[in-house]
N, C-alpha and C positions, 0 to 999 in steps of 0.2 A: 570756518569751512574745512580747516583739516581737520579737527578731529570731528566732523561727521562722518568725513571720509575714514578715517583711523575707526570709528565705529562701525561703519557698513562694512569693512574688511575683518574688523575682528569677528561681526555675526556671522559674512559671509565665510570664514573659516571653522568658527564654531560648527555651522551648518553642517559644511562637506564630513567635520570630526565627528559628528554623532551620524550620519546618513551612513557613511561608510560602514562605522563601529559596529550599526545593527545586524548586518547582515552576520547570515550561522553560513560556518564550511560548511559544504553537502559531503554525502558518503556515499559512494555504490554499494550498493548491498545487492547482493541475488539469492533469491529460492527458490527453490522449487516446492510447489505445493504438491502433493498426495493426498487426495479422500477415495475412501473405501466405500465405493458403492453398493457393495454385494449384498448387504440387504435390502436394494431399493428398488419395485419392480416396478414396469410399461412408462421410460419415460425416454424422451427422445436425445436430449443432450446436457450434457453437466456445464455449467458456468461459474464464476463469480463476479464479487463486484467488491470493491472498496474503498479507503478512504485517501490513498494518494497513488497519483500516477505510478504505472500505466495502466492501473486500476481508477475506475468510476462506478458510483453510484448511480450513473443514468445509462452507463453502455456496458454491458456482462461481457465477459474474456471467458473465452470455451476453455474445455482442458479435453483433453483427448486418453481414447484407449488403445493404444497399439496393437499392445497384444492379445485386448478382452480379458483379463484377469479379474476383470471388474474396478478397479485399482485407477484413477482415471488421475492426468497430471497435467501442468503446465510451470515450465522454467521462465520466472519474469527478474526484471535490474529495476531495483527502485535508486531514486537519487533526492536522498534527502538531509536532512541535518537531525533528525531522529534517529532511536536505534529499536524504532516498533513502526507500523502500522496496522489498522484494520479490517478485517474482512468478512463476507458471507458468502456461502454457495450457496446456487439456486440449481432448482431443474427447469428446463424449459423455459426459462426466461420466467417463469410464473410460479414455483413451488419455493420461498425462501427457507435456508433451514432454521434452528433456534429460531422459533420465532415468539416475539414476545421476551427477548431475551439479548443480553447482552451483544458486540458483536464478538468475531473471535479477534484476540490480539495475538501479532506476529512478534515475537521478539527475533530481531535480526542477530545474526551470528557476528562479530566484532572481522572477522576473518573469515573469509571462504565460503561457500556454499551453505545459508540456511535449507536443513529440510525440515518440511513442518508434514506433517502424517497426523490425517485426522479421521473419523469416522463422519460418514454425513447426518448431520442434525442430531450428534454428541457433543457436549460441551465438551 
């Protein structure tokens, strides 16, 4: 009877050893993204979508033009254990860009503010 018991405590301690061990520290990271829409004409609003919060593949994040320079942006905090994620702008919820094609990948900055400056449906 004791060493059943001496074995359910040594898996139950294995257990917690390897559950714990998996998990990765996250990292805040921020960007800000910039696309250049000035080539792109009659469309109602810029978005994107990607592959980890607070980006989604099923619900688009606007980016705004303050000033109409054409130049359109949004400032987001990702929290993760990577040092990339993925992304695509869309127009209108319905025009993706690259399409047929990769998506874009963000390389996060180690420190500080990522800016990523891109042209729309440029690789």
């Amino acid at each position: 009877m004791q060493s059943m018991l001496r074995i359910i405590a040594l898996f139950a301690l294995l257990s917690t050893v390897m559950i714990t061990s998996c998990v990765q520290p996250t990292y805040q990271r921020t960007v800000q993204f910039d696309v250049d829409m000035r080539d792109e004409q009659d469309f109602g609003f810029v978005a994107m979508v990607g592959e980890h919060e607070p980006l989604s593949w099923k619900e688009s994040t606007k980016l705004s033009d303050p000033d109409g320079d054409g130049i359109y942006s949004v400032t987001l905090t990702f929290d993760l254990p990577y040092d990339f994620t993925e992304c695509k702008f869309i127009i209108d919820d319905e025009r993706y860009e690259l399409k047929d094609q990769d998506n874009r990948r963000v390389e996060f900055n180690k420190e500080g503010t990522t800016q990523y400056q891109v042209k729309f449906d440029v690789p």
